[in-house]
VOLUM-503998 format. One record per atom (N, C-alpha, C, O, CB): residue in one letter; x negated, y, z. Coordinates in steps of 0.05 Angstrom, whole numbers, padded with zeros to 5 digits, always signed. Atoms other than C-alpha are relative to their C-alpha. Glycine has a CB too. Example, Ala and Ser with C-alpha at 12.3 -4.5 7.8 and 13.67 -1.06 7.14 Angstrom:
// residues 2
A-00018-00024+00000/A-00246-00090+00156/A-00018+00024+00000/A-00039+00024+00013/A+00020+00001+00025/S+00016-00024-00001/S-00273-00021+00143/S+00015+00022+00014/S+00005+00044+00018/S-00009+00009-00029/
// end
This chain:
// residues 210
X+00028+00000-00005/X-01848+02106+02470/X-00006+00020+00022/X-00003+00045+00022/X-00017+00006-00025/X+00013-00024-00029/X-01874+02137+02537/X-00021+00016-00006/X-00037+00006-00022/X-00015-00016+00028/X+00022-00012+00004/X-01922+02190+02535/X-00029-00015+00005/X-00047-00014-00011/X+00002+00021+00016/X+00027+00019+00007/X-01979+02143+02554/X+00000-00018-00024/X-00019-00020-00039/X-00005-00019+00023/X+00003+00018+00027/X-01960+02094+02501/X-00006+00020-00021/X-00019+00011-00040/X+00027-00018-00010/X+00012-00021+00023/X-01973+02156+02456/X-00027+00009+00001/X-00039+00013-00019/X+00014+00024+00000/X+00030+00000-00002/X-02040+02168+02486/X-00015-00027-00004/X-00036-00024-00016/X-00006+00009+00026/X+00007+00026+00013/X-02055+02087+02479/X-00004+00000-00032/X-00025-00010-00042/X+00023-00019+00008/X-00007+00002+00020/X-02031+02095+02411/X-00034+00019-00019/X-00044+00015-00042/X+00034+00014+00000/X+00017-00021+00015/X-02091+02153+02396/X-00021-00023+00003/X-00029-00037-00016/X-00006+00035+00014/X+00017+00019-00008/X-02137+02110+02434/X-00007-00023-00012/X-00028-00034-00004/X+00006-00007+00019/X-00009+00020+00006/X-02120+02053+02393/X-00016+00003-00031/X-00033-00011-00041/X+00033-00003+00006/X+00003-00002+00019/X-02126+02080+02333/X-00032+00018-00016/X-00042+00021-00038/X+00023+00009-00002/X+00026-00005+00006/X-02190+02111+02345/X-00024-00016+00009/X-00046-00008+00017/X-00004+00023+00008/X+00024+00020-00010/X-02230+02055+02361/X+00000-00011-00034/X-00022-00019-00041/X+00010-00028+00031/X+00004+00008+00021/X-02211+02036+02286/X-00017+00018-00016/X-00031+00005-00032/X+00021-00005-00009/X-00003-00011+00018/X-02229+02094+02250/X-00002+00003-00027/X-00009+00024-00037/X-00006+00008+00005/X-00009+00002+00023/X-02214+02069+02183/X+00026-00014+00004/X+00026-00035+00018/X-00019-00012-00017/X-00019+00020-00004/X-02140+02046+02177/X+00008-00011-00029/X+00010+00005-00047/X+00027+00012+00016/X+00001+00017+00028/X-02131+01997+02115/X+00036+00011+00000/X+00050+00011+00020/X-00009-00046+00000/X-00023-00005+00005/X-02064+02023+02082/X+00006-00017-00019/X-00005-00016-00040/X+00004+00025-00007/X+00005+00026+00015/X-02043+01959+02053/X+00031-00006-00015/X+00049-00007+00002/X-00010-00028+00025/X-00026+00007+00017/X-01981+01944+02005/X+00003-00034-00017/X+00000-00038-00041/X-00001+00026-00026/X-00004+00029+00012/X-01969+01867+01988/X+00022-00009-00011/X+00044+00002-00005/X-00004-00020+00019/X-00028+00013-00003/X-01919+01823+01959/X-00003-00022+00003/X+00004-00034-00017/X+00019+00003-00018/X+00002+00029-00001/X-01936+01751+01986/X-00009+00005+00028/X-00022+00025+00035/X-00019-00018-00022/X+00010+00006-00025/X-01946+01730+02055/X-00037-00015-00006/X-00055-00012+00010/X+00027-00025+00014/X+00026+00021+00015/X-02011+01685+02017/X-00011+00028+00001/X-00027+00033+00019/X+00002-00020-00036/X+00022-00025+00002/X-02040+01751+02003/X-00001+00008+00027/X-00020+00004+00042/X+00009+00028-00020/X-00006-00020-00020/X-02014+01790+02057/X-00028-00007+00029/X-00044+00008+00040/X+00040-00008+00012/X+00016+00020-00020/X-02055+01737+02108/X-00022-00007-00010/X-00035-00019+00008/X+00014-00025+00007/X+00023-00001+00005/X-02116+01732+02063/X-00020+00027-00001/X-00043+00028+00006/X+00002-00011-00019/X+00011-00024+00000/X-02130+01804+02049/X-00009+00008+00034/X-00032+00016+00037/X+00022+00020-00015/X-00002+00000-00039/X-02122+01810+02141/X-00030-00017+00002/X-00052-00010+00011/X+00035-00025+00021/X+00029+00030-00010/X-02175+01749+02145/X-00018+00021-00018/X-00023+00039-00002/X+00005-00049-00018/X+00022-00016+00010/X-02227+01793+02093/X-00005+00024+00017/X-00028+00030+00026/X+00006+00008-00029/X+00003-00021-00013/X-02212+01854+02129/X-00015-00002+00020/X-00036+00009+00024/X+00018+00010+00005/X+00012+00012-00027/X-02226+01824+02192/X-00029-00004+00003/X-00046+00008+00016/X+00011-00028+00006/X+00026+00006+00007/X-02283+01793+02171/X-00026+00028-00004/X-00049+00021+00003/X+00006-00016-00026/X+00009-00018+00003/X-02315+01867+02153/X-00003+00008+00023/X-00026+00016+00025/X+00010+00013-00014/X+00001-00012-00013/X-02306+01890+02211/X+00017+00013+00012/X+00012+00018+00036/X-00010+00006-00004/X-00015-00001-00007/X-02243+01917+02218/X+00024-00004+00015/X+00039-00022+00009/X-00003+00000-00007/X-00018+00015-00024/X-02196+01911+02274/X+00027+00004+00003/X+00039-00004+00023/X-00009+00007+00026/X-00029+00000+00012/X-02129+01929+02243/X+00012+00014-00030/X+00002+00024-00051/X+00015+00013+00021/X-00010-00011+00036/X-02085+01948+02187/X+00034+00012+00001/X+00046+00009+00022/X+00001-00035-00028/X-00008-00014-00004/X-02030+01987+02169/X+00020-00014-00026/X+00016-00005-00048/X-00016+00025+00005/X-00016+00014+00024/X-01973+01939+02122/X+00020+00022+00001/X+00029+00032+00022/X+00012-00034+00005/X-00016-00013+00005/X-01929+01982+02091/X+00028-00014-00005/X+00033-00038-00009/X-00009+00012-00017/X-00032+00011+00010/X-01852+01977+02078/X+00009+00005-00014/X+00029+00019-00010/X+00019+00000+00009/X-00001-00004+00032/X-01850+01979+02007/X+00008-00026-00008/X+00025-00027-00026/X-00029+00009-00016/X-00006+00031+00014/X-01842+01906+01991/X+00028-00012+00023/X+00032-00005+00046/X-00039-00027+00004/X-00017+00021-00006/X-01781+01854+02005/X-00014-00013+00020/X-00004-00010+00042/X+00007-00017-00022/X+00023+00007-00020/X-01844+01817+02046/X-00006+00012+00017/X-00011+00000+00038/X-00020-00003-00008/X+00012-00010-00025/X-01864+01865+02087/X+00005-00008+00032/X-00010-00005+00051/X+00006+00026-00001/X-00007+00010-00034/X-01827+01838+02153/X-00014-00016+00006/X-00025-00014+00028/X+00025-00012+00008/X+00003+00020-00003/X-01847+01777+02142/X-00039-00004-00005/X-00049-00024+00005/X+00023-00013-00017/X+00030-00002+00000/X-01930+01791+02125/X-00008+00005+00031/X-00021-00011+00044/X-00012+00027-00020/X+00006-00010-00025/X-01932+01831+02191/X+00008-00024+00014/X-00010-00040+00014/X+00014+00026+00009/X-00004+00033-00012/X-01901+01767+02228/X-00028-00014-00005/X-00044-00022+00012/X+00028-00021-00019/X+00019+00021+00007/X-01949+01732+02193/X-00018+00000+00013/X-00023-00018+00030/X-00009-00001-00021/X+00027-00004-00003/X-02013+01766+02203/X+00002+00011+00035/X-00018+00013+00049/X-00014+00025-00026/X+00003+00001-00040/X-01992+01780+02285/X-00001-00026+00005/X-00022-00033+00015/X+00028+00013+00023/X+00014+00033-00007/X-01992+01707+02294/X-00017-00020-00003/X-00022-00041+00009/X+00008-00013-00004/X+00023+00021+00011/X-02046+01685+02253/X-00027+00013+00003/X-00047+00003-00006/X+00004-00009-00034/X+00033-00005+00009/X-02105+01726+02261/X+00002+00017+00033/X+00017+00036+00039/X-00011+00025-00040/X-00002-00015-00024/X-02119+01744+02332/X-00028+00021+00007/X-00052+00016+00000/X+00006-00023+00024/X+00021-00016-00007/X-02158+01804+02362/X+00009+00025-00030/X-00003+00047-00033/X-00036-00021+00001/X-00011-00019+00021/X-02119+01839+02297/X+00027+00020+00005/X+00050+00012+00008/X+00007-00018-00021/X-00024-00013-00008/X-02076+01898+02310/X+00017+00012-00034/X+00009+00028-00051/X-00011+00028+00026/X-00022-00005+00018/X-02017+01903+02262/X+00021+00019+00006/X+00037+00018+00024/X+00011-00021-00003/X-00012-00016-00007/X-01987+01967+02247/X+00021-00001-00029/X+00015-00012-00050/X-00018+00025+00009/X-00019+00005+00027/X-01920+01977+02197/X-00007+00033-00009/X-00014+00052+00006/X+00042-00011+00007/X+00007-00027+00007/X-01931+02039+02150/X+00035+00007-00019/X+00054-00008-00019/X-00036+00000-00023/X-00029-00008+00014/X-01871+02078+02106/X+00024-00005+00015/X+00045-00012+00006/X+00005-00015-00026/X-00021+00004-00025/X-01831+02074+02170/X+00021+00031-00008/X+00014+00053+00001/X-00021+00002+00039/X-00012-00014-00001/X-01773+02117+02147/X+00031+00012+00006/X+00043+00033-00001/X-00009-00001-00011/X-00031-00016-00011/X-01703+02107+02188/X-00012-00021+00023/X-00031-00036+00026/X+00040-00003-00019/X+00005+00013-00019/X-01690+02085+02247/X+00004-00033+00003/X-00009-00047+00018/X+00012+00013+00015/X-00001+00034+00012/X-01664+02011+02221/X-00029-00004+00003/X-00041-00007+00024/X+00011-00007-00037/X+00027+00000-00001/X-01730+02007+02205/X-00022-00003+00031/X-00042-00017+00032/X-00004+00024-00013/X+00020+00005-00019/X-01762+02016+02275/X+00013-00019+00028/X+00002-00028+00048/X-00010+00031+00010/X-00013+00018-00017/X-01706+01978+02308/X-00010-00032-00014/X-00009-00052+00001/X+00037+00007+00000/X+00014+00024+00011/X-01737+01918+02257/X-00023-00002+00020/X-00024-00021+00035/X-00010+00002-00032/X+00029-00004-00001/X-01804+01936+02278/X-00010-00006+00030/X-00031-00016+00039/X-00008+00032-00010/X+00007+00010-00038/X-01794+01929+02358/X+00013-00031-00002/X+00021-00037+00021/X+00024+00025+00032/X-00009+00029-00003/X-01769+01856+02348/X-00020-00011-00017/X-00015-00033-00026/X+00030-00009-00009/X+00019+00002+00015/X-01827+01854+02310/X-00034-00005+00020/X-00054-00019+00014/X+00005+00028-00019/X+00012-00015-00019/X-01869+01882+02372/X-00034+00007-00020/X-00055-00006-00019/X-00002-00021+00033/X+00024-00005+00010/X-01921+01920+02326/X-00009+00017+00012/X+00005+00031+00027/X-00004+00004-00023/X+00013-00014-00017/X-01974+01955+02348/X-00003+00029-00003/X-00018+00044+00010/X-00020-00010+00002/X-00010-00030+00012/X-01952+02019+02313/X+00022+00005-00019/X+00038-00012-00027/X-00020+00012-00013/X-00023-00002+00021/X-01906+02046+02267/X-00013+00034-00014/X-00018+00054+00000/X+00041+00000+00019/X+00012-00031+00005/X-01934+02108+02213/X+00024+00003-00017/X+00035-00017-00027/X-00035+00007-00016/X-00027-00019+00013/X-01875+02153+02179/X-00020+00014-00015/X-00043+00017-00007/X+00023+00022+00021/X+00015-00005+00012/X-01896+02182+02123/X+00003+00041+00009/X-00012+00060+00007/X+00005-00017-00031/X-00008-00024-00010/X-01858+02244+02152/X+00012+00004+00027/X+00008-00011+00046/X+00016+00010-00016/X-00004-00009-00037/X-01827+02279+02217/X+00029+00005+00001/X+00032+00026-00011/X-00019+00033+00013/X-00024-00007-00008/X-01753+02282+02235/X+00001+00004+00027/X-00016-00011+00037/X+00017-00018-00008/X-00009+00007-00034/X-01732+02291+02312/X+00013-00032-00006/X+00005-00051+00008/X+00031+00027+00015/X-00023+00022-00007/X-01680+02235+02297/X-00021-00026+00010/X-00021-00033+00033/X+00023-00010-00031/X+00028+00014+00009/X-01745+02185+02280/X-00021+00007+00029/X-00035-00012+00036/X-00016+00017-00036/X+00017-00001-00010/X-01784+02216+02334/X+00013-00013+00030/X+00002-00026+00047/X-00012+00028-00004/X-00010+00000-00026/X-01729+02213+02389/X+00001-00038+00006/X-00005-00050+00026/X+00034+00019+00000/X-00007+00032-00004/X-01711+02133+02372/X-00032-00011+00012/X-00035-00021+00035/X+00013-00018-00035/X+00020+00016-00010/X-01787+02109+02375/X-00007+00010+00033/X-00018-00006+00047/X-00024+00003-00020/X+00007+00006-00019/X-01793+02141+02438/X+00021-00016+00020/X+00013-00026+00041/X-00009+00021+00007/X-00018+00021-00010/X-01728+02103+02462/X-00009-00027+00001/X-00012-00037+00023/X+00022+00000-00013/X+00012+00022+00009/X-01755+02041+02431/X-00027-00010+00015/X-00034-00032+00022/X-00004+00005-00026/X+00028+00005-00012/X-01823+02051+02459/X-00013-00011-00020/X-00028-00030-00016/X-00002-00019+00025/X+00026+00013+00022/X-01858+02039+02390/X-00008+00021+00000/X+00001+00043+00001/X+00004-00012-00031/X+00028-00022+00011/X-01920+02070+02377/X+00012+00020-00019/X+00029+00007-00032/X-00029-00018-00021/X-00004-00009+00031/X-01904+02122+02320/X-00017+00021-00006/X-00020+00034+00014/X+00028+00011-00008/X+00015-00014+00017/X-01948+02165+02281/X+00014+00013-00020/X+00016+00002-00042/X-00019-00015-00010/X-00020-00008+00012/X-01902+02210+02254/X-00029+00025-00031/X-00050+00038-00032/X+00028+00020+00031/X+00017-00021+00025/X-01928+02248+02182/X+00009+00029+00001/X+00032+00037+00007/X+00008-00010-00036/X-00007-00026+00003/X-01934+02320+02173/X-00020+00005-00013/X-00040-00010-00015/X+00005+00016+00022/X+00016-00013+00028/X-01964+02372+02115/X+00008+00027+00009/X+00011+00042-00010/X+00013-00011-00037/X-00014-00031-00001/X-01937+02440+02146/X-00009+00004+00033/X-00010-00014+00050/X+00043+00002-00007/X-00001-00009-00031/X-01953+02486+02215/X+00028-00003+00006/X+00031-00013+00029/X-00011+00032+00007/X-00028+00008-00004/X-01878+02479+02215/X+00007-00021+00017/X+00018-00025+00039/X+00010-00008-00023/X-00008+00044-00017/X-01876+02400+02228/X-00014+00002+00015/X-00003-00004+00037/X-00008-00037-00016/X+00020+00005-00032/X-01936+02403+02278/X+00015+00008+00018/X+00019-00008+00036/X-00029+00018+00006/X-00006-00013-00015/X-01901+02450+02313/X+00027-00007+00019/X+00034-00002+00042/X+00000+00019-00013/X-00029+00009+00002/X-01832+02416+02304/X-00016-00035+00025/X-00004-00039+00047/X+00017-00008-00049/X+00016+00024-00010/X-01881+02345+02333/X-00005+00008+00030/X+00003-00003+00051/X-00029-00006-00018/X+00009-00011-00043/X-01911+02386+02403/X+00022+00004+00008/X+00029-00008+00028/X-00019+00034+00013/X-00031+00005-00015/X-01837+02405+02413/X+00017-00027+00013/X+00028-00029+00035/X+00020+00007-00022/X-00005+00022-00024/X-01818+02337+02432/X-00015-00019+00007/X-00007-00042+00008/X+00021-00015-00002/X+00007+00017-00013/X-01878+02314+02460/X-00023-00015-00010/X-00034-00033+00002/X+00019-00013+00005/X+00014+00019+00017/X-01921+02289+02408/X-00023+00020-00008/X-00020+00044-00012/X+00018-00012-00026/X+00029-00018+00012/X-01996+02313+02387/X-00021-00022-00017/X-00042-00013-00027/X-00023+00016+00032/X+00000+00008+00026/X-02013+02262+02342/X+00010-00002-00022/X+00035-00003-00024/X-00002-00011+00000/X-00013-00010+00026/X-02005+02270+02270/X-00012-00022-00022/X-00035-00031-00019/X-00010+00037-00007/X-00001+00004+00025/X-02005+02237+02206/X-00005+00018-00020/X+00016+00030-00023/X+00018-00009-00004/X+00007-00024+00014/X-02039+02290+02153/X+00007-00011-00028/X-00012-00023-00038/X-00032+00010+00005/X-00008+00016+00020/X-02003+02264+02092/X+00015+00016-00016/X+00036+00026-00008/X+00013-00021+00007/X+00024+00014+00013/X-02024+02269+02034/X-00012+00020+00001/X-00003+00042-00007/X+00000-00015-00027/X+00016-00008-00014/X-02076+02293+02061/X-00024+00021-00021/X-00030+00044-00015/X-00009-00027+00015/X+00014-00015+00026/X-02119+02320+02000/X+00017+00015-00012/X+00008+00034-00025/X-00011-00017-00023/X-00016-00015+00022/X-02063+02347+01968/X+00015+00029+00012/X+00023+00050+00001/X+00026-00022-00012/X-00008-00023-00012/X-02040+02388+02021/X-00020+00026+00009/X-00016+00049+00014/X+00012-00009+00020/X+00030-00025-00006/X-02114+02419+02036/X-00014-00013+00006/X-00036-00003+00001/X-00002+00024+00021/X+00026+00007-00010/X-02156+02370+02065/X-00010+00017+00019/X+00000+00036+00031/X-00017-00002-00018/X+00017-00007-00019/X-02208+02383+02103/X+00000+00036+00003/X-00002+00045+00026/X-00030-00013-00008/X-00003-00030-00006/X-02204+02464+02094/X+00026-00001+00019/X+00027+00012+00040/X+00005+00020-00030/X-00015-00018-00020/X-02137+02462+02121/X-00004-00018+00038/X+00002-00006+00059/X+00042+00001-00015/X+00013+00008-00028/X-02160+02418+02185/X-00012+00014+00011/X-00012+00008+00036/X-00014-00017+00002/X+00019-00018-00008/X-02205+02471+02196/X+00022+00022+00014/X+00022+00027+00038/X-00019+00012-00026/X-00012-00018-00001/X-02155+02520+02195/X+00025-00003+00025/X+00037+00014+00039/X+00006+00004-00027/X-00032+00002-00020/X-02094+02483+02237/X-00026+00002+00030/X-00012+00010+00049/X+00028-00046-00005/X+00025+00010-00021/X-02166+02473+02294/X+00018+00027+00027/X+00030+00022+00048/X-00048+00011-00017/X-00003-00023-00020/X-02149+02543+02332/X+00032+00002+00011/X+00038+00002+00035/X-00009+00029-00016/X-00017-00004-00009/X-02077+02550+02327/X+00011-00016+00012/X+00027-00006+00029/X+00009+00006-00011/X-00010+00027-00007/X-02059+02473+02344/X-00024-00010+00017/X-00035-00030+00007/X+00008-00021-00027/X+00031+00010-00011/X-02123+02460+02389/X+00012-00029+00013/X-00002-00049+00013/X-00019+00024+00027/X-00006+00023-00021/X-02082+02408+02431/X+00010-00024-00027/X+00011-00048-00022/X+00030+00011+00029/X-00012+00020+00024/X-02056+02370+02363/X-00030-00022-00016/X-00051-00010-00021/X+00019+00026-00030/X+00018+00020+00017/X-02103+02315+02327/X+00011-00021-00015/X+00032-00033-00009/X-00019-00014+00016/X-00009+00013+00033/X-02099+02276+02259/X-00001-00023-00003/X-00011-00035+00016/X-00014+00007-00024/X+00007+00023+00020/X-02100+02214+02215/X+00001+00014-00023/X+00024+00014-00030/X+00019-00026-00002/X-00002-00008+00029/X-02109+02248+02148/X+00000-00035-00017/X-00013-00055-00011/X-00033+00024-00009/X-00011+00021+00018/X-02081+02196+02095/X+00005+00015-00022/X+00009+00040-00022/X+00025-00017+00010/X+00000-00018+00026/X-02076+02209+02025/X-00016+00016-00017/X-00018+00041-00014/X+00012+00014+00002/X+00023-00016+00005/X-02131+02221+01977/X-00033-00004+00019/X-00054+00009+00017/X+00014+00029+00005/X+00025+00008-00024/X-02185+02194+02033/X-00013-00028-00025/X-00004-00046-00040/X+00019-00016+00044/X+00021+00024+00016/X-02242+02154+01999/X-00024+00005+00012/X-00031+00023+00027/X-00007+00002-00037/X+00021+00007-00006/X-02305+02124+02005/X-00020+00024+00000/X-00040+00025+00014/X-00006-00022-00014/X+00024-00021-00003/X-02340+02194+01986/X+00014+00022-00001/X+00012+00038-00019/X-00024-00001-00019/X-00006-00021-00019/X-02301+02237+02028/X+00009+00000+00040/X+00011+00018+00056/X+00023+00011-00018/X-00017-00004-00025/X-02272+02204+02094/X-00020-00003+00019/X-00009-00006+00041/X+00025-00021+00005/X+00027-00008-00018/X-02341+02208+02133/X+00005+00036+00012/X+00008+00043+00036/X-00034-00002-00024/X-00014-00018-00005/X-02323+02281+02125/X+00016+00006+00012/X+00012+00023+00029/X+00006+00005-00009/X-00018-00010-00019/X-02259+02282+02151/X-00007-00018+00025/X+00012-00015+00040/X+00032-00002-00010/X-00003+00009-00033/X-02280+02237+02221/X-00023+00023+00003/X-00019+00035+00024/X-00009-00041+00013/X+00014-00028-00013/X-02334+02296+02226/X+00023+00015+00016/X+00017+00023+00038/X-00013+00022-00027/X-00007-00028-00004/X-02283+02343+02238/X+00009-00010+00034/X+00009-00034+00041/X+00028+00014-00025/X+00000+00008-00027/X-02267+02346+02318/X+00031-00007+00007/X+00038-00022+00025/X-00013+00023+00020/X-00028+00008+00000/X-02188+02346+02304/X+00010-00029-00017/X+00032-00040-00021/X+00015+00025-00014/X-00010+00035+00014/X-02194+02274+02267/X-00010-00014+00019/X-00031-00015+00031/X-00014-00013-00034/X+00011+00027-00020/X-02187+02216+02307/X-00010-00022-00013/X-00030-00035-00008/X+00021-00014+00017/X+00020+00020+00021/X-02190+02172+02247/X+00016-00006-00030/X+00040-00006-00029/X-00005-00035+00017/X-00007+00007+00029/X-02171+02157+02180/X+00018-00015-00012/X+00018-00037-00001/X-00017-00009-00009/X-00014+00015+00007/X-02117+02128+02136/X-00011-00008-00033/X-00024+00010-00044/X+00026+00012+00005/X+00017+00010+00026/X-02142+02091+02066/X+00010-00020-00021/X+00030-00034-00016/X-00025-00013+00010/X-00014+00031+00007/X-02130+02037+02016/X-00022+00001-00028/X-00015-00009-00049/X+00047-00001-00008/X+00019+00014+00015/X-02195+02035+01975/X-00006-00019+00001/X-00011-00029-00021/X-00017+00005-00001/X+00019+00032-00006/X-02223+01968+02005/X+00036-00019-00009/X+00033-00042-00019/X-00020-00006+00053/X-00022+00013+00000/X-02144+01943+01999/X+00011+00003-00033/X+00035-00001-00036/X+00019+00013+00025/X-00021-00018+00020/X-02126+01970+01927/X+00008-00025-00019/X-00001-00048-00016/X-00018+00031-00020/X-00017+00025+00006/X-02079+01932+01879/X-00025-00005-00013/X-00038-00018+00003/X+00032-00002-00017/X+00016+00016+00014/X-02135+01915+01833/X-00022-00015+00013/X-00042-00018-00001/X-00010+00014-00019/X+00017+00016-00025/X-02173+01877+01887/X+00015-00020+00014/X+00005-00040+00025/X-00009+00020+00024/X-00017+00015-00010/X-02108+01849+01909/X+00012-00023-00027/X+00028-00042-00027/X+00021+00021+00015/X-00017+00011+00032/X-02092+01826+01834/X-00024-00020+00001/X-00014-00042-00001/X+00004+00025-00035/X+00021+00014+00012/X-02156+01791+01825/X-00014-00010+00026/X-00038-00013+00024/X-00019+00019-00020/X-00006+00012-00024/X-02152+01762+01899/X-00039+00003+00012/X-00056-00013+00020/X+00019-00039-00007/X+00040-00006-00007/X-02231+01787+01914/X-00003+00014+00027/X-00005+00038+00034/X-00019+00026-00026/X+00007-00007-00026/X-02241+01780+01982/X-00023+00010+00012/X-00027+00024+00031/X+00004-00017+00013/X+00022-00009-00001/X-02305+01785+01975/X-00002+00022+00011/X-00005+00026+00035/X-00009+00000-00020/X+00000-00026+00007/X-02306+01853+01954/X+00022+00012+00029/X+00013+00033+00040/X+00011+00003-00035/X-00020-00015-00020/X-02247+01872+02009/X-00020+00007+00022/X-00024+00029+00032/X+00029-00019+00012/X+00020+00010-00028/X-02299+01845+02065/X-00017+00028-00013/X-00005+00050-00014/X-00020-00041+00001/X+00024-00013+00013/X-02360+01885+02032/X+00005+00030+00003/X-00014+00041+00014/X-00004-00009-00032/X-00017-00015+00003/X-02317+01946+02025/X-00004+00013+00027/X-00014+00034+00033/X+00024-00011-00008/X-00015+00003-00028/X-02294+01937+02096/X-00031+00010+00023/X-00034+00029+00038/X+00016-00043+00005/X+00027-00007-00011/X-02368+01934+02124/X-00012+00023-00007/X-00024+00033+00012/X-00018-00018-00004/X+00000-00026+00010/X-02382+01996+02085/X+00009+00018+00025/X-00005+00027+00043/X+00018+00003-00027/X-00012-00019-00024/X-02328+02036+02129/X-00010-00001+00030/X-00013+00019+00044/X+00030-00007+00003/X+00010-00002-00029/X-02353+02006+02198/X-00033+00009+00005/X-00043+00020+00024/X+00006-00030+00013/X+00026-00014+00002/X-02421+02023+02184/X-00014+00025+00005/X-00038+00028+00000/X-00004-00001-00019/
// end
């Protein structure tokens, strides 16, 4: 990934600022839950690689629903992002930060959104090049106090906080001037996905863009 594709990548992701953190196991879902989202308002999503399916949802939902940007989430070797560029998604989020992970996607030229929870990893992230962040899990590590707090020392660094983000707190975190935008999976959650209520996903979904 070139340094502009890393600035695209911020750009990209802040025009969403809600990202649906989405875990399926059916392509049927995978491609209905996308079509509700859509429908809300939403203009991408964030399929994780937790399921046997996951390759094959993302396939799915890049070919079938256009004007939808499809990102892979739990991106955690490099197998993984060598899938993911024959894939050509429009990101890739780690739930954490290695060099190894950081060095391949920029070989690769995938988007990545590498995770970090420590001044450590930020620090370890601007070292080769990188000032977006993944704030994960994001409540558990401090939330919004410690956003406050990384503001002065990391001024050039900015977030996705994920983890712990809901409907009556993540207004909060896009206040802050170091969030670009949000990671989530209220409007996506399994009991919405169990009881196939698109409805409700959509409804949800318009909520966040609102």
């Amino acid at each position: 990934m070139s340094f502009d594709s890393a600035d695209s990548l911020q750009a990209l992701l802040g025009q969403f600022k809600v990202v649906p953190v989405l875990t399926v196991s059916s392509v049927e879902s995978g491609l209905a839950v996308c079509r509700a989202l859509q429908a809300g308002g939403i203009r991408g999503v964030e399929i994780t690689l937790r399921t046997p399916v996951a390759l094959e949802v993302i396939a799915a939902v890049r070919d079938q629903l256009d004007g939808f940007h499809v990102g892979a989430g739990t991106v955690k070797t490099v197998n993984d992002l060598r899938e993911l560029k024959k894939l050509d998604v429009a990101f890739a989020v780690s739930p954490g930060f290695t060099r190894r992970l950081s060095d391949c996607a920029f070989e690769l030229d995938v988007p990545l959104l590498p995770g970090v929870a420590t001044a450590s990893e930020i620090l370890a992230g601007l070292e080769t090049g990188r000032n977006f962040f993944k704030l994960f899990p994001a409540q558990a590590v401090g939330g919004i106090p410690l956003l406050k707090s990384l503001a002065a020392p990391f001024a050039e660094a900015c977030f996705c906080p994920t983890g712990g983000v809901s409907p009556d707190n993540f207004r909060d975190y896009l206040a802050l001037p170091n969030v670009v935008c949000v990671g989530g999976s209220w409007m996506v959650n399994s009991s919405l996905l169990e009881q196939e209520n698109w409805q409700e996903v959509t409804r949800l979904s318009r909520e966040c863009m609102a």
